[in-house]
PAZAPA-4460 file (N, C-alpha, C; in steps of 0.05 Angstrom, whole numbers, plus 32768, in hexadecimal, padded with zeros to 4 digits):
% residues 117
    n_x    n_y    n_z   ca_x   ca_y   ca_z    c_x    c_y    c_z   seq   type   mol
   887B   8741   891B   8861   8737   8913   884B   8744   8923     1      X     A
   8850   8749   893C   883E   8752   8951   8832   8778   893C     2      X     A
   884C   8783   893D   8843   879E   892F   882F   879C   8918     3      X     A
   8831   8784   8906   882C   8784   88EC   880B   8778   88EE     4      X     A
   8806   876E   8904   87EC   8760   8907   87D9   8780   8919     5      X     A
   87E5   878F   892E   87DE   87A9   8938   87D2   87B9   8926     6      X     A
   87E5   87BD   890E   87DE   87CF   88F9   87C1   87C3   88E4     7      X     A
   87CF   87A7   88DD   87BB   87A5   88CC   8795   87A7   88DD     8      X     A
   8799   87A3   88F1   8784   879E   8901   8779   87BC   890F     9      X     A
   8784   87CD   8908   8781   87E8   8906   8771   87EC   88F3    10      X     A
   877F   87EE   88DB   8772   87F6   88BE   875D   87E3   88B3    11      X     A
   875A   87CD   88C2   874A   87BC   88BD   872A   87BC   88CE    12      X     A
   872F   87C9   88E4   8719   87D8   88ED   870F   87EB   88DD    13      X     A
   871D   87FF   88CD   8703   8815   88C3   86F8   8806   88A7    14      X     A
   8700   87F4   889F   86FB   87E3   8888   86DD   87D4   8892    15      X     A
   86E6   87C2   88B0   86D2   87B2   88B5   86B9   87CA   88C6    16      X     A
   86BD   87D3   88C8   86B0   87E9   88D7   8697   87F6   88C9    17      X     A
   86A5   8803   88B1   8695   880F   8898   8683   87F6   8890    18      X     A
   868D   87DF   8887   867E   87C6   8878   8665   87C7   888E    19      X     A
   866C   87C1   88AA   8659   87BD   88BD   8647   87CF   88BE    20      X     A
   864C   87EF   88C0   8636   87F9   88C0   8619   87FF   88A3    21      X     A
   8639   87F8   888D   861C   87F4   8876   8610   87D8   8878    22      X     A
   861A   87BE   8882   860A   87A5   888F   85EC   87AD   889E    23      X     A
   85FD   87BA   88B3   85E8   87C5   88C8   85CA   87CB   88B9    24      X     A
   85D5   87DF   88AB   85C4   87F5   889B   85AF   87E6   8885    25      X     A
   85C2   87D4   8881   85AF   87BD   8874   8597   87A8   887C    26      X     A
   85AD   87A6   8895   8592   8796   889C   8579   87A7   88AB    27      X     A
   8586   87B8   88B4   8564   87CB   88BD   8556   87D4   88AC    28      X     A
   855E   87DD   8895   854E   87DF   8882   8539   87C8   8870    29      X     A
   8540   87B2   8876   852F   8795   886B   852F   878B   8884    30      X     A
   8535   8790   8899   8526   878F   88B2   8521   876E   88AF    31      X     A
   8540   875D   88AD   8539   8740   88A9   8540   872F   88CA    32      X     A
   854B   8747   88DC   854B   873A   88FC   856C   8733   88FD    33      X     A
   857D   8733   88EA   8596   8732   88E6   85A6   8749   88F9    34      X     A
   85B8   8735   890C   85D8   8750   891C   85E8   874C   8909    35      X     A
   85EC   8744   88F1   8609   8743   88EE   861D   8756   88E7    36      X     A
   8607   8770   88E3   8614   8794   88E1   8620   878D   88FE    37      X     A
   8609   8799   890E   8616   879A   8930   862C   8780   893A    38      X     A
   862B   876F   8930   8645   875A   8936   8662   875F   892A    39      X     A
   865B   8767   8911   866F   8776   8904   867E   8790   8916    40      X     A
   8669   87A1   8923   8670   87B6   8930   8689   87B0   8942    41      X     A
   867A   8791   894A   867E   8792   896B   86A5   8784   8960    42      X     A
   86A4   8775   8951   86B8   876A   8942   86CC   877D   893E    43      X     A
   86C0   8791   8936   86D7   87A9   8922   86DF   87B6   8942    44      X     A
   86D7   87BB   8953   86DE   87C4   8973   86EE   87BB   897B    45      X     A
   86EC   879B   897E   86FB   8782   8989   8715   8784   897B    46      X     A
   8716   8783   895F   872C   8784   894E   8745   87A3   8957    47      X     A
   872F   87B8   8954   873C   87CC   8961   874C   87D3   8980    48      X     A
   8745   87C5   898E   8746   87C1   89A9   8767   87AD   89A2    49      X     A
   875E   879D   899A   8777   8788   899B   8789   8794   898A    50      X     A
   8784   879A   8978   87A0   87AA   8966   87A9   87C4   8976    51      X     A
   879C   87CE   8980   87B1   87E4   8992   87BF   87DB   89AA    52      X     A
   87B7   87C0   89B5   87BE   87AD   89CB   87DA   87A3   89BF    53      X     A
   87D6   8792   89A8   87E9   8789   899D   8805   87A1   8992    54      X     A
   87F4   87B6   898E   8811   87CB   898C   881A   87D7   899F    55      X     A
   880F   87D9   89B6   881F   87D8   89D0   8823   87C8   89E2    56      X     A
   881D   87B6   89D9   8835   879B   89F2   884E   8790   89D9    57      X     A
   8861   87A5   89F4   8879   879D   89E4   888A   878E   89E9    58      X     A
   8891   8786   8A05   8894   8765   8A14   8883   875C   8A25    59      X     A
   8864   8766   8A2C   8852   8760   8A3E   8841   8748   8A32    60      X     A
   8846   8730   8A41   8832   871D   8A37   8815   8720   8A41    61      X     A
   8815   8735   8A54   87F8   8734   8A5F   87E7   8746   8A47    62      X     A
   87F7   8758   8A3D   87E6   876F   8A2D   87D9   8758   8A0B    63      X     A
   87F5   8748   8A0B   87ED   8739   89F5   87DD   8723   89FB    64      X     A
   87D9   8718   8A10   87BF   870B   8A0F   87A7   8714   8A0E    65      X     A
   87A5   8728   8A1D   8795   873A   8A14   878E   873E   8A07    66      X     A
   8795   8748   89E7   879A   874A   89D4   878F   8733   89C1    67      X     A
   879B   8715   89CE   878D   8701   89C1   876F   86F8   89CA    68      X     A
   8769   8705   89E2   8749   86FB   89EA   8730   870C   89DB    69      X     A
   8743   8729   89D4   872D   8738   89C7   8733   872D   89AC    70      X     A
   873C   8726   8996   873C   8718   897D   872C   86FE   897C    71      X     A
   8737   86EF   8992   871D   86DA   899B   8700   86DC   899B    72      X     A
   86FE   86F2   89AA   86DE   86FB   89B7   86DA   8709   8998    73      X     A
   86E0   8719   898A   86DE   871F   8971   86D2   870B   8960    74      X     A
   86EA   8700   8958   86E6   86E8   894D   86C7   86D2   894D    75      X     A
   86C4   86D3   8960   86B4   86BB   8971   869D   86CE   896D    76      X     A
   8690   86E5   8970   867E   86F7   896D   8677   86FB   8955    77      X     A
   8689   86FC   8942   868A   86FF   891F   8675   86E0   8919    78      X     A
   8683   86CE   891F   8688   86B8   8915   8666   86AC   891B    79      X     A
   865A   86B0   8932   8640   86AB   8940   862A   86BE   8934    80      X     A
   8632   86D5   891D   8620   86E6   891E   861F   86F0   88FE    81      X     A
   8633   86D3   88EF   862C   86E0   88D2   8612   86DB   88CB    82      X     A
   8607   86E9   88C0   85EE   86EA   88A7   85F2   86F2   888F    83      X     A
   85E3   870C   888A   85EF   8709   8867   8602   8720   8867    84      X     A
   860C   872A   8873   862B   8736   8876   863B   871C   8877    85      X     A
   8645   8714   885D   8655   86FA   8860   866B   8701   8864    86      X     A
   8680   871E   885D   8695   8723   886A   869F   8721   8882    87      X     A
   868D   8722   8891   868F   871C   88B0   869E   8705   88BC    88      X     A
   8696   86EC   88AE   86A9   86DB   88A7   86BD   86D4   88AC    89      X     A
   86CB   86E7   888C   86E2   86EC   8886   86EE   86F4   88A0    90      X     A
   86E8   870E   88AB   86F4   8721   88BD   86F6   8713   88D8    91      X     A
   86E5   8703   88D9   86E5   86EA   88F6   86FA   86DF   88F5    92      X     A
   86FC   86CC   88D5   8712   86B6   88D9   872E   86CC   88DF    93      X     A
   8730   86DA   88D6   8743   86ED   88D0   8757   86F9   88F1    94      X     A
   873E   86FA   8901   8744   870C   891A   8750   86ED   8923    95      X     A
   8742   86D6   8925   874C   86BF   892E   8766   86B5   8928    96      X     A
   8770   86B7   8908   8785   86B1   8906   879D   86C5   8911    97      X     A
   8790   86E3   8915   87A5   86F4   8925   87A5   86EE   8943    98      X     A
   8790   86E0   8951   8798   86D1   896B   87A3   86BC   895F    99      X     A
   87AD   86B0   8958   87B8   8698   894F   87D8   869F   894C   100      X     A
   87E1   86B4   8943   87F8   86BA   893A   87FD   86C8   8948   101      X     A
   87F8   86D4   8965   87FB   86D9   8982   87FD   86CC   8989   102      X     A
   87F2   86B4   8992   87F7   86A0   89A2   8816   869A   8994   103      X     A
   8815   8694   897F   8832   867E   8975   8844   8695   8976   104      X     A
   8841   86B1   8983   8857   86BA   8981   885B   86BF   899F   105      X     A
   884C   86BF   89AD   8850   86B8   89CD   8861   86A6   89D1   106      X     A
   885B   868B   89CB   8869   866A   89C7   8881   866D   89BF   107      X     A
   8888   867B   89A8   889B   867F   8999   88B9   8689   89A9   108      X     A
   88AA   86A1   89B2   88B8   86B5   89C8   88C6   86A5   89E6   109      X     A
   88B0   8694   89F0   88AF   8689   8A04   88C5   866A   8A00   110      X     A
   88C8   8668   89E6   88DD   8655   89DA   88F7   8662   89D9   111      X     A
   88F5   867C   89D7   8913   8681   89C8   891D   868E   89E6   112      X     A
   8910   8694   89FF   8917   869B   8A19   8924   8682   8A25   113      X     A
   8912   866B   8A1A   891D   864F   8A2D   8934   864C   8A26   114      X     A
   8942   864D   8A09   8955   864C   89FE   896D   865C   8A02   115      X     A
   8967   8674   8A07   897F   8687   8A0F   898E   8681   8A31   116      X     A
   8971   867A   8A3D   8985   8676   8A59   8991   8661   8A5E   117      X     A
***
């Protein structure tokens, strides 16, 4: 699961990345006082950051929390800064539910260790 969330959060950066800078581009151009290009930016970074985090911690819980604070901080940045980039949103709740399914696989992990000894 951990690989499959790395990747998508890879390729999901040049997706959210591109959207953000035509956001961006939008709003300086109607110049309406709107970040939600640059939140997006900062989002598509965060996302990037944690998906290469998440594909190299391969038993390290430190690298994967890690991993879940930048999806958080993502998340939480998206989420505070939509305007009319409504995708942003989307890509907020999104990074959240991939800290979410880190955490339950931390728990998970940390269940099936109690169990073996």
């Amino acid at each position: 699961m951990k690989k499959v969330i790395g990747i998508m959060s890879i390729v999901l950066f040049l997706i959210v990345s591109f959207q953000s800078m035509i956001a961006g581009l939008g709003n300086a151009i109607s110049a309406n006082g709107e970040a939600s290009g640059s939140a997006g930016i900062m989002l598509a970074i965060c996302m990037l950051i944690a998906g290469i985090l998440t594909l190299v911690s391969k038993n390290s819980k430190g690298i994967l929390i890690t991993a879940i604070v930048f999806y958080v901080i993502g998340g939480i940045t998206g989420l505070a800064n939509v305007g009319s980039y409504a995708d942003l949103q989307i890509w907020s709740i999104l990074n959240l539910i991939f800290a979410a399914l880190l955490i339950f696989s931390i728990v998970k992990n940390k269940k099936v260790k109690a169990e073996t000894k």
